[in-house]
C-alpha positions, -999 to 999 in steps of 0.1 A, spaced: 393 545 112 368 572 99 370 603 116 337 599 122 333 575 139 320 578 176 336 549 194 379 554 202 397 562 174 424 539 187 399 511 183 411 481 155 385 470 133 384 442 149 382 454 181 353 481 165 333 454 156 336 435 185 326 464 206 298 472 186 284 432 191 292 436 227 270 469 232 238 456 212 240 427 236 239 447 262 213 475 244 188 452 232 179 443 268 186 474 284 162 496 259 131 470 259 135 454 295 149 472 320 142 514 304 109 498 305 103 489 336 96 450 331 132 444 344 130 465 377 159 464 407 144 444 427 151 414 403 178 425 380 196 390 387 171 380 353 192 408 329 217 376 324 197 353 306 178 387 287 212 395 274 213 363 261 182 361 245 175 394 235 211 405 234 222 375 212 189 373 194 194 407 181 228 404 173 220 374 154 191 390 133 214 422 125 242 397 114 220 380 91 203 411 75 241 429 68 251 395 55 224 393 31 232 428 24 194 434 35 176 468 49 152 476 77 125 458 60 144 425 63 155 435 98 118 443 110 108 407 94 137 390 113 126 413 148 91 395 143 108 362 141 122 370 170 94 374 191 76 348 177 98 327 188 99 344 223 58 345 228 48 308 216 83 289 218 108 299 247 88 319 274 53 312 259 33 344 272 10 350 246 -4 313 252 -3 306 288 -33 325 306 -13 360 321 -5 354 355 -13 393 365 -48 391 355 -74 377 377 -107 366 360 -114 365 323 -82 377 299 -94 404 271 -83 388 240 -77 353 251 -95 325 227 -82 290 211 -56 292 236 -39 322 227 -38 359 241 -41 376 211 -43 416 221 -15 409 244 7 387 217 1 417 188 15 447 216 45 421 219 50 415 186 53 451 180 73 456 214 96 430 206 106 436 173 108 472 176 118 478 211 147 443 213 157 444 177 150 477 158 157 505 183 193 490 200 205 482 165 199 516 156 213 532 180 244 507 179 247 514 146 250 551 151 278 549 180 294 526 159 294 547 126 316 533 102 306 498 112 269 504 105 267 480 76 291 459 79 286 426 100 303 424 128 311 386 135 332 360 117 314 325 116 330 316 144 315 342 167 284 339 144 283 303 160 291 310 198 264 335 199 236 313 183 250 286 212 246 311 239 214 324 226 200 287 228 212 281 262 197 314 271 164 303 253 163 270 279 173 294 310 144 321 301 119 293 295 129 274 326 132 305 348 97 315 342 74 284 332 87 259 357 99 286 390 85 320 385 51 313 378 42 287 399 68 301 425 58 337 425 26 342 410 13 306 423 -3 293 389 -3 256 377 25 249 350 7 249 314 18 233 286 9 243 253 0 221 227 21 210 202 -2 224 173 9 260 186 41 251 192 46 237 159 25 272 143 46 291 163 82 275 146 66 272 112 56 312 115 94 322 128 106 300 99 87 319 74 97 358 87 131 349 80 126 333 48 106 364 43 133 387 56 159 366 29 136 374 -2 132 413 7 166 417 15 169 444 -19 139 461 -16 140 495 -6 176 499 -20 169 524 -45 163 566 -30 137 587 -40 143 626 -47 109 633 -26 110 662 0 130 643 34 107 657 68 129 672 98 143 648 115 119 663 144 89 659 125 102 625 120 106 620 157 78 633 164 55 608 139 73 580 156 64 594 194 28 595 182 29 557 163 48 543 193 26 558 219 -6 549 208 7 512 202 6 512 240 -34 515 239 -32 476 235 -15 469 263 -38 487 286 -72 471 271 -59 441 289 -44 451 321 -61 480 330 -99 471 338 -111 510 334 -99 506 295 -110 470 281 -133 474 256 -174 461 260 -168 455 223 -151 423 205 -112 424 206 -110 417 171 -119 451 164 -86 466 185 -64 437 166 -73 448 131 -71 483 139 -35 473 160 -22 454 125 -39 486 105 -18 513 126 15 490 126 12 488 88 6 525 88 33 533 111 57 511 88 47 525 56 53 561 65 88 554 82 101 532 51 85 553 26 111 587 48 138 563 52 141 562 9 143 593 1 183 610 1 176 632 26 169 606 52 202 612 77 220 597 110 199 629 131 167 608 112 173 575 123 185 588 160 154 613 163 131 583 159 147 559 177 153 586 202 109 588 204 105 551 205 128 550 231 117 577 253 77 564 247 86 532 267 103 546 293 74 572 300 48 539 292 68 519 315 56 537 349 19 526 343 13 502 374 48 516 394 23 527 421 26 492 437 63 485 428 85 486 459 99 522 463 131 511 451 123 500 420 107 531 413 138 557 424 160 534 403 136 538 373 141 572 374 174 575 380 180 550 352 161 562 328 176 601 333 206 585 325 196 568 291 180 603 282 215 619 289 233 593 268 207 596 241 211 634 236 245 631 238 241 605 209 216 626 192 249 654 193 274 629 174 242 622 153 240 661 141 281 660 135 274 635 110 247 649 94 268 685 91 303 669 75 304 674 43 327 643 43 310 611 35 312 580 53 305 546 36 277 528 50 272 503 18 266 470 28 295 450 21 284 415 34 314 405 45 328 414 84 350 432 86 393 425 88 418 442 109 
């Protein structure tokens, strides 16, 4: 094993691998659910069924894209898949009316909650797929482009991800919201249901086609990975801005919400471009990649407290104390990150788009 790789060096590749699939399981839904603050204490029994969603959803898109010997473009297109398939197929949030809102929903027309489904798009893809992969992939160093599954473990985690899908979509159309929040079921119809599988088929067709582009590196000027970090604090950050025109009643616009969903596609487009455009020159490091996942990571956990003021007091302390501890882990990540950066000794990260052999 590479000596610089982070996890045990008495680690197999097989067991390497294995480890890694078993930590981006766990990440993806750690980072976007419970860091966040939609996961609180108080009802951590749900991080099961996440894991197997998001955990297995993620680790399916990333063993696709190192299959296909693709890049972060193809793995952003297969994060939006993703959460297409979350918001209009499994849990259906973006077209049920929002339980927490009482009265008219900001964004809501033609059945479909539009301000709030473009936040989760970004969230999800970013947040479930893009972040814990990264950061996976750094603890995981010399495994970083190589997939991690065989077909047969390919195949068990597609099987739990689909019985996951059921338990997520069960859990909260047919108990917690008539249950908790004391709504009638809804039921979609099967037009947007149908848009919403034909969409998610598409990203990853799309995700297929780009798999080469970005390949080659441009000799342009690299930032610091802290100015880096600090662009993605300022993207991420302001992405929030759509979240709080529809639950917070001081910030909805007077003015037509297709004006915050064009400028919500124009600044996601923007925030893409400047990344990608970074990410190809040779500069572009490990202490790159961790400083701006390190910034879209922190963003939601800071984000996350809006509305703690009537969480139970609980929730809030272990918020804290939880998300103290991802900071620890993540400078202490950022650390290894630097090593990498310093050693004059490269590692391999080519896509080989095979997995792996002990």
């Amino acid at each position: 094993m590479s000596s610089t790789e982070i996890a045990p060096a008495s680690m197999t590749v097989s067991q390497s691998c294995r480890s890694a699939a078993i930590t981006l399981v766990i990440l993806a839904p750690l980072i976007a659910e419970v860091m966040s603050g939609s996961t609180r204490l108080s009802f951590i029994f749900v991080f099961i069924p996440e894991m197997m969603v998001w955990g297995c959803g993620a680790l399916i898109i990333r063993e696709l894209v190192r299959r296909w010997e693709g890049g972060g473009t193809s793995l952003l297109l297969g994060g939006l898949a993703l959460a297409m398939t979350q918001e209009f197929i499994i849990q259906q949030t973006s077209l049920a009316p929002l339980p927490w809102i009482q009265g008219p929903i900001y964004g809501r027309q033609w059945g479909v909650n539009w301000v709030f489904f473009l936040f989760l798009l970004g969230f999800e893809s970013v947040w479930v797929v893009l972040v814990p992969v990264q950061l996976t992939e750094l603890l995981f160093h010399s495994r970083g482009k190589q997939p991690w599954l065989r077909k047969s473990g390919l195949a068990v985690a597609s099987a739990i991800f689909l019985v996951g899908s059921f338990l997520a979509w069960f859990l909260w159309t047919r108990i917690a919201r008539p249950n908790k929040f004391h709504v009638p079921p809804y039921h979609p119809s099967p037009l947007l249901l149908g848009i919403g599988a034909c969409v998610t088929l598409l990203l990853l067709v799309a995700a297929y086609i780009v798999r080469n582009s970005g390949r080659e590196k441009s000799e342009r000027q690299t930032p610091s990975p802290w100015m880096a970090g600090g662009a993605a604090l300022v993207f991420c950050f302001l992405w929030y801005a759509l979240i709080a025109m529809v639950f917070a009643p001081t910030l909805r616009p007077k003015f037509s919400f297709w004006i915050p969903m064009v400028l919500g596609v124009a600044w996601g487009v923007l925030a893409f471009s400047v990344i990608r455009r970074w990410s190809r020159s040779r500069g572009w490091s490990d202490m790159h990649r961790w400083s701006v996942a390190f910034a879209a990571a922190i963003v939601s956990m800071v984000m996350g407290f809006g509305g703690s003021s009537a969480w139970p007091k609980i929730d809030v302390n272990a918020k804290i104390a939880m998300n103290i501890t991802m900071t620890i882990w993540l400078l202490w990540l950022g650390l290894c990150a630097k090593k990498h950066s310093l050693r004059s000794e490269p590692v391999s990260t080519e896509p080989t788009g095979q997995p792996a052999r002990p």
